[in-house]
N, CA, C and O of each residue as an XYZ file, in Angstrom:
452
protein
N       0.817     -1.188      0.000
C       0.000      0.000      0.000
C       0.868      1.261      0.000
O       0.680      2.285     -0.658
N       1.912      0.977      0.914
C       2.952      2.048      0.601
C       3.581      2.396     -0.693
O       3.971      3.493     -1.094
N       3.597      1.217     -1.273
C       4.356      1.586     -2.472
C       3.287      2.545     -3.454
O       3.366      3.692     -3.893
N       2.518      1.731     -3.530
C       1.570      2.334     -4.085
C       1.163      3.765     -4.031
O       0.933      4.092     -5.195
N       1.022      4.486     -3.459
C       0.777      5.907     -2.681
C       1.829      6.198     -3.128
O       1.756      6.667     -4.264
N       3.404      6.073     -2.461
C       4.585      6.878     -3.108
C       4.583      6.952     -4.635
O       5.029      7.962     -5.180
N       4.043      5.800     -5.443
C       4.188      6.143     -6.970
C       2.955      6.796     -7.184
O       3.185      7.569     -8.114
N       1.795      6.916     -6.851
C       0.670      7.727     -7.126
C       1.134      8.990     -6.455
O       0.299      9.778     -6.899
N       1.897      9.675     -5.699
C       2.482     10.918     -5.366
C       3.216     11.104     -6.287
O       3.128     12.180     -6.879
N       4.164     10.135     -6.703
C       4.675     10.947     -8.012
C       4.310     11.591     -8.940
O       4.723     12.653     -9.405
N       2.919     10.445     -9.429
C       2.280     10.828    -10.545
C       1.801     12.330    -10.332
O       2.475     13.207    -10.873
N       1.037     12.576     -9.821
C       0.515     13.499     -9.279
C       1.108     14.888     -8.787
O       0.478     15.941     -8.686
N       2.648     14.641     -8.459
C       3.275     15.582     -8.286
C       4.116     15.860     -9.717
O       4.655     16.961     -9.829
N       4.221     15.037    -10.646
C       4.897     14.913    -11.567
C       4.522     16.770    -12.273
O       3.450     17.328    -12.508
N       5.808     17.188    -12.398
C       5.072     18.662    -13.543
C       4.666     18.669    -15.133
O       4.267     19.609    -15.821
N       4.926     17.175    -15.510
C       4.033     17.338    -17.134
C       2.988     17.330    -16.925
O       2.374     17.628    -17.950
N       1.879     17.003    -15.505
C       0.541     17.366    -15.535
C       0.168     18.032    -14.457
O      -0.458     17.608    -13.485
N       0.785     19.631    -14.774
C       0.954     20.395    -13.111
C      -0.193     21.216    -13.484
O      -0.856     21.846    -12.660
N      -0.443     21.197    -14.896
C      -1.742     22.476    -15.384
C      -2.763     21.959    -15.973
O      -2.643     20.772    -16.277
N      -3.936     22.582    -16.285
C      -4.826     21.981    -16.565
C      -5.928     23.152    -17.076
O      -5.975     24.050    -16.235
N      -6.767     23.377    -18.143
C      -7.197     24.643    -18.514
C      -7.654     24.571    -19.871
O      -7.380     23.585    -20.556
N      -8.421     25.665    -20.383
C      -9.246     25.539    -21.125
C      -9.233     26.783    -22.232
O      -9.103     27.839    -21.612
N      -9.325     27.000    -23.644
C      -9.328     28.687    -24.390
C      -9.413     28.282    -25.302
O      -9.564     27.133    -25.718
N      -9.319     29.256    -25.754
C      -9.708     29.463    -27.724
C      -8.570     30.059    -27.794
O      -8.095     30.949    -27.089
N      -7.961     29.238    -29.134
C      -6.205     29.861    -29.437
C      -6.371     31.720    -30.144
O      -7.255     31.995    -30.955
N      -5.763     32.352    -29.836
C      -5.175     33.491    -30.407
C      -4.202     33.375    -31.811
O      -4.593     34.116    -32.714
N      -3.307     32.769    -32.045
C      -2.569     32.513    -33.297
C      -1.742     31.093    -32.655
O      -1.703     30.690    -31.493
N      -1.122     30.534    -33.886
C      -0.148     29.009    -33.682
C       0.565     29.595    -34.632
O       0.121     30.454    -35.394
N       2.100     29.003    -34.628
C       2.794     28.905    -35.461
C       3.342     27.933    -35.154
O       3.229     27.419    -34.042
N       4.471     27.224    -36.642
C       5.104     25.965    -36.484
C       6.476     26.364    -37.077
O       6.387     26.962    -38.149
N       8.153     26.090    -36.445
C       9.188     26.560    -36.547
C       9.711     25.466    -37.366
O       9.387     24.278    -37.349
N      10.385     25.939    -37.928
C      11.558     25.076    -38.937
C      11.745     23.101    -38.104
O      11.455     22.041    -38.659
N      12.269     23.300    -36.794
C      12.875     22.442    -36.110
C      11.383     21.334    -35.265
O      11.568     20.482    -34.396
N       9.788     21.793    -35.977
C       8.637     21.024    -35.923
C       8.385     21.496    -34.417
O       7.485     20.843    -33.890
N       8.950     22.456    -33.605
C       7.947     23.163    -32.827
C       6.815     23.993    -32.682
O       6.837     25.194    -32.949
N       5.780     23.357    -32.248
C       4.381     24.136    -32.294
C       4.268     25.430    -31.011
O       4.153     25.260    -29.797
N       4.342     26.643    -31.731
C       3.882     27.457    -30.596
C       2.491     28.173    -30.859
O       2.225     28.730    -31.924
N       1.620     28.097    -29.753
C       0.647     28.744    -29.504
C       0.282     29.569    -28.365
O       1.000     29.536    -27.365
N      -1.174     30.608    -28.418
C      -1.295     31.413    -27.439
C      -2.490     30.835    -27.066
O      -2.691     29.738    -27.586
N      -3.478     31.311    -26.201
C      -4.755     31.558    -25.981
C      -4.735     32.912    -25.659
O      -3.795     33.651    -25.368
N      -6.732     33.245    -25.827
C      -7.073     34.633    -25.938
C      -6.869     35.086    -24.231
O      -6.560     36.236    -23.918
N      -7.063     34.151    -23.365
C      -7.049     34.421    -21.838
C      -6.069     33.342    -21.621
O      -6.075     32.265    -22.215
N      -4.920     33.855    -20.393
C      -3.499     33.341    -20.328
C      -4.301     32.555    -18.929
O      -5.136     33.043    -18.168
N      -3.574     30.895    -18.935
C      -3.962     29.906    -18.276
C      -2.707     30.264    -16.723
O      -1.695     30.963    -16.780
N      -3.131     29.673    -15.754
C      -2.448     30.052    -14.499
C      -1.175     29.457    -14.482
O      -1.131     28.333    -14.981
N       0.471     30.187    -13.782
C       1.272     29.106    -14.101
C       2.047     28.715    -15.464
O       2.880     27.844    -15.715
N       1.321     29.891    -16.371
C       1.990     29.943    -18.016
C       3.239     31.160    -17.838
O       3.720     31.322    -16.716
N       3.696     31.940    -18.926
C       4.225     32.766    -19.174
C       3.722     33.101    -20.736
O       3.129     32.354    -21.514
N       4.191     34.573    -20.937
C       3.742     35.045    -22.664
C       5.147     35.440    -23.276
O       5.751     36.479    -23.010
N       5.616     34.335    -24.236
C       6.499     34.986    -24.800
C       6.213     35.465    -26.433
O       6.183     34.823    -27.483
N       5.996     37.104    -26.066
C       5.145     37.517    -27.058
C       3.465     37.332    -26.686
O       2.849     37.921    -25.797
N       2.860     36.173    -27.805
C       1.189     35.969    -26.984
C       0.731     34.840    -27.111
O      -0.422     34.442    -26.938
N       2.379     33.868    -27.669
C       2.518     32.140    -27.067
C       2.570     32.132    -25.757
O       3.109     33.072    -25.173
N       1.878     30.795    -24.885
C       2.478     30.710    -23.736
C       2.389     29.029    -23.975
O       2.151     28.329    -22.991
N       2.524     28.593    -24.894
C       2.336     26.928    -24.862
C       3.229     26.804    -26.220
O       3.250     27.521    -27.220
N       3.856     25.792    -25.929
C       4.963     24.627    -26.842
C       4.794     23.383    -27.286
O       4.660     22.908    -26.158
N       4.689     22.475    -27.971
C       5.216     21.493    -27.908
C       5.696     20.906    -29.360
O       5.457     21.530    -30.394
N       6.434     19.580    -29.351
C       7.134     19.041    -30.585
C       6.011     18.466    -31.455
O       5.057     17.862    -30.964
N       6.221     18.758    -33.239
C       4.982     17.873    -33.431
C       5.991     16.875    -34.742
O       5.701     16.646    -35.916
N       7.261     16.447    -33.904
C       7.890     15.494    -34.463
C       7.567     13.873    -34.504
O       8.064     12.990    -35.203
N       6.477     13.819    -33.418
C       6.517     12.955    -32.772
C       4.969     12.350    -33.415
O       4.096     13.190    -33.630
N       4.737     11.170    -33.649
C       3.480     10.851    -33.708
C       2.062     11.669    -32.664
O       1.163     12.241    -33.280
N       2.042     11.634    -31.540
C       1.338     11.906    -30.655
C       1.562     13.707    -31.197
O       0.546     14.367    -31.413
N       2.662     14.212    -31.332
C       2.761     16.137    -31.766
C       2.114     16.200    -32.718
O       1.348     17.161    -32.804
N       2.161     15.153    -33.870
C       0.963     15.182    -35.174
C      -0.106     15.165    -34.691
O      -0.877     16.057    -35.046
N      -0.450     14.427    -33.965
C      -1.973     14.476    -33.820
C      -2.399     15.708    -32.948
O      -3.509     16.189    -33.173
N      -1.699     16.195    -32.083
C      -1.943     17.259    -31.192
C      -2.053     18.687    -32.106
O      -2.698     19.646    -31.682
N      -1.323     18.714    -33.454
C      -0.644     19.701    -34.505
C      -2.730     19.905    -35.183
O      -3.601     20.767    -35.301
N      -2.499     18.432    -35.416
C      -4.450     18.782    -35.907
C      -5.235     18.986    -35.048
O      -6.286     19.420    -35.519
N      -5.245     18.873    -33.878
C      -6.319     19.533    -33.264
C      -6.201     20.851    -32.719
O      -7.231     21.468    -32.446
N      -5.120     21.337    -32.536
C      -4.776     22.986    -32.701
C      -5.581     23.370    -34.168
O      -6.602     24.057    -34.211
N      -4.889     22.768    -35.366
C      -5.356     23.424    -36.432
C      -7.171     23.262    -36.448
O      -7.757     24.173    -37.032
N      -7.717     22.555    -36.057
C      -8.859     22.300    -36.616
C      -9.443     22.904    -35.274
O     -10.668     22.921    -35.400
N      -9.031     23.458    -33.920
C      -9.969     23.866    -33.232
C      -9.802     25.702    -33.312
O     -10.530     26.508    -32.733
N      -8.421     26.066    -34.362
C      -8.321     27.281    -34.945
C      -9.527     27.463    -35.796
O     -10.215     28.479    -35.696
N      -9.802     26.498    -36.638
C     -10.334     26.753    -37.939
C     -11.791     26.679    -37.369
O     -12.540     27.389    -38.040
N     -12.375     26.088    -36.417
C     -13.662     26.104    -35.800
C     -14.163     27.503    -34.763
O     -15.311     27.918    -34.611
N     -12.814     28.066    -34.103
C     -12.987     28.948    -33.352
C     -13.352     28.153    -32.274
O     -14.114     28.752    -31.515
N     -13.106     27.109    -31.959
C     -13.679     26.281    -30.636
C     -12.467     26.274    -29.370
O     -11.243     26.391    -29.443
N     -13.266     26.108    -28.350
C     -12.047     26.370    -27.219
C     -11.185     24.628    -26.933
O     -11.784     23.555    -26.861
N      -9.960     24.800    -26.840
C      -9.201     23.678    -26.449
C      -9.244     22.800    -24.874
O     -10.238     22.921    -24.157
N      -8.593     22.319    -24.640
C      -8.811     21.543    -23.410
C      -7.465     21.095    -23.133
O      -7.135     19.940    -23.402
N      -6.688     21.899    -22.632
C      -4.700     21.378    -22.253
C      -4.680     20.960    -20.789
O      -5.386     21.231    -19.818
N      -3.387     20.039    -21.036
C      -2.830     19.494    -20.172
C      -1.258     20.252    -19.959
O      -0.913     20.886    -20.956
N      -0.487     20.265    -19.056
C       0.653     21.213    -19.722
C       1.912     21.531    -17.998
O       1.761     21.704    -16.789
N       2.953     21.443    -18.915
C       3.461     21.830    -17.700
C       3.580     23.073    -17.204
O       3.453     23.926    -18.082
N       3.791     23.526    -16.048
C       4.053     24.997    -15.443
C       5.274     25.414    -15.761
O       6.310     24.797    -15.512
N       5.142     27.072    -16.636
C       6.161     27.348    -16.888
C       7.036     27.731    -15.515
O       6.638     27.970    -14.375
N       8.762     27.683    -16.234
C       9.356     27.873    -14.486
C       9.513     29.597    -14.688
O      10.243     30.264    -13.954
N       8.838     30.084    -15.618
C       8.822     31.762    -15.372
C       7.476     32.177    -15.220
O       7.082     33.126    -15.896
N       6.574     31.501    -14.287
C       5.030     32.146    -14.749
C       4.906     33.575    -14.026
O       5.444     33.922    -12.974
N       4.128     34.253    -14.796
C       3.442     35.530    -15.156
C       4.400     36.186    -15.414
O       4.507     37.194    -14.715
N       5.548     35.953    -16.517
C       6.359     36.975    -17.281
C       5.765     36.931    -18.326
O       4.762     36.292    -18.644
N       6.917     38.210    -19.351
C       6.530     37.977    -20.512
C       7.748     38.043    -21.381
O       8.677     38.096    -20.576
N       8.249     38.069    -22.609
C       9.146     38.213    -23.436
C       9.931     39.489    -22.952
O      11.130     39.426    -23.225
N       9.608     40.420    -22.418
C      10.720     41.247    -21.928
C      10.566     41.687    -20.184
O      10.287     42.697    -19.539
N      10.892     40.424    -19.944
C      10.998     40.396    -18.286
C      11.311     38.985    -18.104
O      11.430     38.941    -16.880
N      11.503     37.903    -18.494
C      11.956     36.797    -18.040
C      11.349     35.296    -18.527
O      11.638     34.164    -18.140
N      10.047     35.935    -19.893
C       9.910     34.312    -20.947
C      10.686     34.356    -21.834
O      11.128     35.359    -22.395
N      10.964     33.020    -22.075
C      11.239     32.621    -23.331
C      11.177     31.655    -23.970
O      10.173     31.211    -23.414
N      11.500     30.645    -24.973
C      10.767     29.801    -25.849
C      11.061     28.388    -24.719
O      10.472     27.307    -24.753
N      12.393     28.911    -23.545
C      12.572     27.356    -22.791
C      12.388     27.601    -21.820
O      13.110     27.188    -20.913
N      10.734     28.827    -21.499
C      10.549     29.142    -20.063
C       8.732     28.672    -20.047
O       7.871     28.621    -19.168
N       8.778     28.345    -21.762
C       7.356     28.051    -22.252
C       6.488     26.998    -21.179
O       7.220     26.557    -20.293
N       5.218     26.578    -21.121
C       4.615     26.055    -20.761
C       4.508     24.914    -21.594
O       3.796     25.174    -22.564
N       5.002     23.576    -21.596
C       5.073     22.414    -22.507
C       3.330     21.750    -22.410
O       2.567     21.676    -21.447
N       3.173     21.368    -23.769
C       1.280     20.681    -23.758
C       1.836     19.434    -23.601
O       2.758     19.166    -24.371
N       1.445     18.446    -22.643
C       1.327     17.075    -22.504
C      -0.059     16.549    -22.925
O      -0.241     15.366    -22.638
N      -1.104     17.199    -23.563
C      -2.231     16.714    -23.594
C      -2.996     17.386    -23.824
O      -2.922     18.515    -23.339
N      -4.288     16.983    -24.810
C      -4.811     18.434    -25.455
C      -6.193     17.900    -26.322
O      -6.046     16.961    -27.105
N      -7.411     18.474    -26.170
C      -8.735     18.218    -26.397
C      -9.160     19.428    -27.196
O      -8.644     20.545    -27.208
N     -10.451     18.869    -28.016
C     -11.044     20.123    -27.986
C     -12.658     19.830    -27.722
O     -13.271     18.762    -27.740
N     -13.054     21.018    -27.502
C     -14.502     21.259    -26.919
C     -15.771     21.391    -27.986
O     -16.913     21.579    -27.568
C-alpha cells in the first residue's frame, strides 16, 4: 500500500501534468525544427507570454501530429481547447521580463470542446 501511494504521489506531483485549462487559441505557429507554438485569448495560471505564445510542444513525434491537428482544426472552428501542460518555471512573465521559448509552458495533452 505504501508503495503504491509513493508512486501515485509521483504521478501526481509529476510537472508534465501540473496544469490543466481551457481557451480558444489566439494565433499558432510551427518553426523550422517542428515546434508548435501557440497562445490563448485568456493566459492559463502558471503559463508565461512569450510575445502571446504561452504553450509549446514538438509535433515530431506521432502523438505532436496528432496534437498539430487539433490545434489546427480547433483554430479553424474557433472552438475552445482543453490542455494538459506543464508549469512554466517563469510564470506571469513575458518576453521582456523573463519568458522565453525554454521558459514556455510544454502541452502534454490536449482536447477540444
Amino acid at each position: 500500500m505504501k508503495k503504491l501511494l509513493g508512486i501515485l504521489f509521483l504521478f501526481v506531483a509529476s510537472p508534465s501534468f501540473a496544469g490543466y485549462g481551457s481557451g480558444t487559441i489566439n494565433r499558432f505557429y510551427v518553426d523550422l525544427d517542428g515546434w508548435v507554438f501557440f497562445g490563448l485569448q485568456t493566459a492559463l495560471p502558471n503559463t508565461c507570454s512569450y510575445f502571446i505564445e504561452q504553450f509549446k510542444f514538438s509535433s515530431s513525434t506521432p502523438a505532436g501530429k496528432s496534437m498539430l491537428a487539433v490545434v489546427v482544426a480547433a483554430k479553424a472552428a474557433n472552438a475552445p481547447l482543453v490542455l494538459w501542460y506543464s508549469d512554466s518555471t517563469a510564470p506571469g512573465t513575458n518576453h521582456t521580463n523573463g519568458c522565453t521559448g525554454s521558459t514556455m509552458s510544454v502541452v502534454s495533452g490536449i482536447g477540444m470542446q
